[in-house]
Backbone bond lengths (Angstrom), bond angles and torsions (degrees), N, CA, C in turn:
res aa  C-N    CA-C-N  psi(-1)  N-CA   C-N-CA  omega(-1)  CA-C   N-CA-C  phi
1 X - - - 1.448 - - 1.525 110.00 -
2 X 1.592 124.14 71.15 1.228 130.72 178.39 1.504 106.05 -76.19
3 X 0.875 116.01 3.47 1.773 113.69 -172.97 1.651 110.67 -152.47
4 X 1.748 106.01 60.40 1.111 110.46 -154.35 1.799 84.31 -107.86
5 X 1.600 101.84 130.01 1.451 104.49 161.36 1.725 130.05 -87.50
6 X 0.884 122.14 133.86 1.539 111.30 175.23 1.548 109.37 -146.02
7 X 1.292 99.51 -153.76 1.686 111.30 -171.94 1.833 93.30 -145.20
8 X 1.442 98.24 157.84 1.178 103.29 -172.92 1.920 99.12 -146.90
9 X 1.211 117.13 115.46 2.031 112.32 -164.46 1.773 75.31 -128.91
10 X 1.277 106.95 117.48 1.674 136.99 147.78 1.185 117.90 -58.41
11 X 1.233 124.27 142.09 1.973 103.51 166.34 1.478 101.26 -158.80
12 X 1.128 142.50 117.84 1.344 173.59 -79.63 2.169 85.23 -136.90
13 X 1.065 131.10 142.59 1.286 145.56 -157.50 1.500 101.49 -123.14
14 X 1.400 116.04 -48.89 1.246 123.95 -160.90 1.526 125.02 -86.51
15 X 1.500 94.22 3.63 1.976 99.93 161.87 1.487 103.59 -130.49
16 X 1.224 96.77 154.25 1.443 113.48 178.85 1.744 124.16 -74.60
17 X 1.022 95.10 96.60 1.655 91.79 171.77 1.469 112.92 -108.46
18 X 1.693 114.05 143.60 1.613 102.22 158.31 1.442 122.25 -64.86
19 X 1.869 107.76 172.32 1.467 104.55 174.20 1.543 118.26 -47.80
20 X 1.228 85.21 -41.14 1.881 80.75 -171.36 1.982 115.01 -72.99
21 X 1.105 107.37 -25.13 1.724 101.43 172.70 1.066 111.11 -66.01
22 X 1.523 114.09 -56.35 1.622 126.33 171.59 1.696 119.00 -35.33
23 X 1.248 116.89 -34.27 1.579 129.89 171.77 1.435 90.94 -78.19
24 X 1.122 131.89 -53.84 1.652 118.73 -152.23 1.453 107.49 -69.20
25 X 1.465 121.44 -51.78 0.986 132.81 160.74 1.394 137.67 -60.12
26 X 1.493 117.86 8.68 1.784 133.11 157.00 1.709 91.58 -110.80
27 X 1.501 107.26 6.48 1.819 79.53 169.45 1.071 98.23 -120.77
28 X 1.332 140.26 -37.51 1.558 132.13 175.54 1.553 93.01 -61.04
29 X 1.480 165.44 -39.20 1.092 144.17 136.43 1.396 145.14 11.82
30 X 1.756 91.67 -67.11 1.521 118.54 170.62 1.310 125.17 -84.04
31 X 1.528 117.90 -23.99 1.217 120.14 159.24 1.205 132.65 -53.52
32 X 1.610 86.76 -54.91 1.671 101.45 -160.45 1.818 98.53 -79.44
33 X 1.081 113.87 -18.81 1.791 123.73 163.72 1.027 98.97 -54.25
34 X 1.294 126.15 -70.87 1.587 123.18 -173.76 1.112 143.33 -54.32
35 X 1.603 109.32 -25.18 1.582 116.48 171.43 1.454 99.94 -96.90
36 X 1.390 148.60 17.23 1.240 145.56 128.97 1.257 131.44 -65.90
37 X 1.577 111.24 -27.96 1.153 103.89 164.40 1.114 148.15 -96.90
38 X 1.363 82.52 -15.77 2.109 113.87 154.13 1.315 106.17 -44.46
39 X 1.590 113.63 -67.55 1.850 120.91 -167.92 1.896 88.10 -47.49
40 X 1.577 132.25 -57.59 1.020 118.72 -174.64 1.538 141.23 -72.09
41 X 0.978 112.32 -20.08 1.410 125.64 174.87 1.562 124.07 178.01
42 X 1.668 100.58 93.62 1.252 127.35 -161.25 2.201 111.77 -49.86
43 X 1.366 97.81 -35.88 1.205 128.19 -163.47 1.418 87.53 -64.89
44 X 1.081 131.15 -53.05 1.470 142.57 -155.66 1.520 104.03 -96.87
45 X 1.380 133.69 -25.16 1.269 125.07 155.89 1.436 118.80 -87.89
46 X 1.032 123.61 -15.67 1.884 123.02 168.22 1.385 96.17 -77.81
47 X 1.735 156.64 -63.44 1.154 167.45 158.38 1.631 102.24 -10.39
48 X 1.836 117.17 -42.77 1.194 98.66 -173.47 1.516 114.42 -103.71
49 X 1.642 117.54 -25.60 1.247 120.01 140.38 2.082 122.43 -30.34
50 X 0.886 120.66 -67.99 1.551 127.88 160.91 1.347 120.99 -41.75
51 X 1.781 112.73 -28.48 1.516 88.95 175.08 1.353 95.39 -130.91
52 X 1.143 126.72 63.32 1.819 129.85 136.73 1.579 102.15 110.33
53 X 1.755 104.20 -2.63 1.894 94.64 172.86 1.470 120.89 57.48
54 X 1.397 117.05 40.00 1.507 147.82 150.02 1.665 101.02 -0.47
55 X 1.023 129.50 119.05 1.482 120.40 -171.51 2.091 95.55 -149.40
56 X 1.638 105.30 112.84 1.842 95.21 163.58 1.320 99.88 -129.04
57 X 1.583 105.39 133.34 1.326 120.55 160.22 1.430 123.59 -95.63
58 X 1.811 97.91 114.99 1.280 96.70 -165.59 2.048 101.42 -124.30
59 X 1.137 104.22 142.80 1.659 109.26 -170.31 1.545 111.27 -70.47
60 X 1.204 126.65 174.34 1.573 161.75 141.97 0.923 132.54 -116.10
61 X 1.454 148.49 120.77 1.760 143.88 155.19 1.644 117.54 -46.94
62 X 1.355 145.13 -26.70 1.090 158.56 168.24 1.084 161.79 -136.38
63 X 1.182 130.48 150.76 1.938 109.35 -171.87 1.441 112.84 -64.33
64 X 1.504 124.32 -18.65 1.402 107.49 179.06 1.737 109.72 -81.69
65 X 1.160 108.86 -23.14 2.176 105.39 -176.89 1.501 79.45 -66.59
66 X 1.381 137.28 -50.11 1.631 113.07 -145.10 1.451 89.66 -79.74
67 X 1.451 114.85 -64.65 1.827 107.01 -175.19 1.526 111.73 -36.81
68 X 1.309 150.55 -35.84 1.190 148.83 146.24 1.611 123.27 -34.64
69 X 1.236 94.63 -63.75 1.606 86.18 177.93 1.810 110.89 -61.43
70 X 1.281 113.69 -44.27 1.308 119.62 159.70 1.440 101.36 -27.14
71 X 0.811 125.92 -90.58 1.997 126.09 -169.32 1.253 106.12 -40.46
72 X 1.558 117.54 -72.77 1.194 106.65 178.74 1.529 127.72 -34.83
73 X 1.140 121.02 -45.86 1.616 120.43 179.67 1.413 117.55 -68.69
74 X 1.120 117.26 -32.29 1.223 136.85 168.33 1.871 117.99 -50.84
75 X 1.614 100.33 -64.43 1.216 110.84 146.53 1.379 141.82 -13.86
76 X 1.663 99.54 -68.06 1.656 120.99 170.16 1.485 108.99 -74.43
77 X 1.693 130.69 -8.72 1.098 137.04 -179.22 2.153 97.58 59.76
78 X 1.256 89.18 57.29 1.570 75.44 166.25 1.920 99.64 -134.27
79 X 1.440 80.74 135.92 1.540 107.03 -167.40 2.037 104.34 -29.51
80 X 0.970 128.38 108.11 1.347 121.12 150.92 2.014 128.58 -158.87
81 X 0.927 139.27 167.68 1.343 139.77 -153.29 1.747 103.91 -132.16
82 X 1.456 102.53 120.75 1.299 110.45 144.39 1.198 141.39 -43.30
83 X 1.650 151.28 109.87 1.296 128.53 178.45 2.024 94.14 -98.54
84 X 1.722 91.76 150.15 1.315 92.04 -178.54 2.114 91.47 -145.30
85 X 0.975 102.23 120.02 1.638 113.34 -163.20 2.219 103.79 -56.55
86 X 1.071 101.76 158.43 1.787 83.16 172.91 1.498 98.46 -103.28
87 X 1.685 114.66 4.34 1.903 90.63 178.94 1.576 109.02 97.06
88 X 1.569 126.55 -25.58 1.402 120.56 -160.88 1.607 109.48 -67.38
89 X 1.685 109.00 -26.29 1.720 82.88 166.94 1.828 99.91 -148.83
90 X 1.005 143.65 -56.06 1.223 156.92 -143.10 1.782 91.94 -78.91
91 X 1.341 113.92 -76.87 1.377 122.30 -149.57 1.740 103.64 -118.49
92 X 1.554 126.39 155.15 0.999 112.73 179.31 1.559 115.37 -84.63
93 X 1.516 106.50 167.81 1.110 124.34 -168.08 1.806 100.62 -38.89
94 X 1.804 108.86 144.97 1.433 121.47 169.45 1.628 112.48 39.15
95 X 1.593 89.16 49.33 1.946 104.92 171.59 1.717 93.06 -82.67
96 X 1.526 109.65 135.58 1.622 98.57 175.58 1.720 96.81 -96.70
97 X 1.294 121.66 138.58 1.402 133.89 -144.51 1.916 112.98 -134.98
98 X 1.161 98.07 -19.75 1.401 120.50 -169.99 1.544 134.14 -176.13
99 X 1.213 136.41 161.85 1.323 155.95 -151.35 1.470 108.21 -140.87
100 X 1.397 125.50 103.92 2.009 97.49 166.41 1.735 78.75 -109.54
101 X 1.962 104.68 152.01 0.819 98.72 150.43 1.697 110.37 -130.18
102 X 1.301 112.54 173.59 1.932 108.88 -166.81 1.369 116.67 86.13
103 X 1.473 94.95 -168.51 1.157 133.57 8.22 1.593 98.12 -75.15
104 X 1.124 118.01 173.19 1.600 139.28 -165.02 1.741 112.42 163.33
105 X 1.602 95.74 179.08 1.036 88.80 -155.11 1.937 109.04 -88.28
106 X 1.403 128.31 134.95 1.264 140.83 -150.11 1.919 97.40 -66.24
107 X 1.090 101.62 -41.58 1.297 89.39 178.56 1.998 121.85 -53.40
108 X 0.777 115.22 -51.15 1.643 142.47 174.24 1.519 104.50 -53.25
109 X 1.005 126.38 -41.98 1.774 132.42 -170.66 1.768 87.00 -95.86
110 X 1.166 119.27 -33.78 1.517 101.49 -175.09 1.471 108.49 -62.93
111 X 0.945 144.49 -33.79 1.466 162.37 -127.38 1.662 92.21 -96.22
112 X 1.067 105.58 -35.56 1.666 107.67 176.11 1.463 112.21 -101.21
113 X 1.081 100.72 -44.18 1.783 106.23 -167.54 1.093 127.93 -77.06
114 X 1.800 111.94 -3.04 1.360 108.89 -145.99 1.705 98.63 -89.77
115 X 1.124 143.79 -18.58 1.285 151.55 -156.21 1.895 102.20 -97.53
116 X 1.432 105.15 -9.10 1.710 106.47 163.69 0.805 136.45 -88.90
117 X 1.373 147.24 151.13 1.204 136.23 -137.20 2.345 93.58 -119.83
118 X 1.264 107.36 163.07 1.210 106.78 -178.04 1.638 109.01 -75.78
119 X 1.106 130.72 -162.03 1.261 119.93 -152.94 1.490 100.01 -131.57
């Protein structure tokens, strides 16, 4: 699978969220990943929609590893989204909470991700 598409949602270890924020926030992740990578290359988000929407959640200890990887991807211009909380109940206002990256292509996201551990 040299041309394997997937998704890749980060999620920060070191604040406390319940189960249910923790879900909300790997899906506003994956969403908002996804319609970025749509605006960039449609071909490559229908491809991963079509083959089963590949999704790993993999952790961080802090807001600076995720704001980093943030740049970095950004950098490489490969499609992915910041999550930043609004504060309404769990965490205060503009807590950064998550990472989606993709879908894109798996080789390219490995290059960063691969040294994290799953979640």
């Amino acid at each position: 699978m040299d041309d394997e598409i997937k998704q890749v949602i980060i999620v920060r270890t070191d604040i406390e969220m319940g189960k249910g924020k923790l879900a909300a926030q790997v899906a506003h992740a994956s969403l908002t990943s996804y319609f970025d990578a749509e605006k960039r290359d449609k071909e490559v988000a229908r491809e991963w929609l079509d083959s089963g929407e590949k999704k790993i959640v993999l952790k961080v200890s802090d807001e600076e590893a995720l704001t980093k990887l943030y740049t970095a991807f950004r950098f490489k211009k490969i499609p992915c989204a910041l999550v930043s909380d609004r504060g309404l109940t769990q965490l205060p206002p503009d807590t950064k909470t998550a990472l989606g990256i993709g879908p894109w292509h798996a080789k390219e996201i490995d290059l960063l991700t691969k040294p994290l551990k799953l979640l």
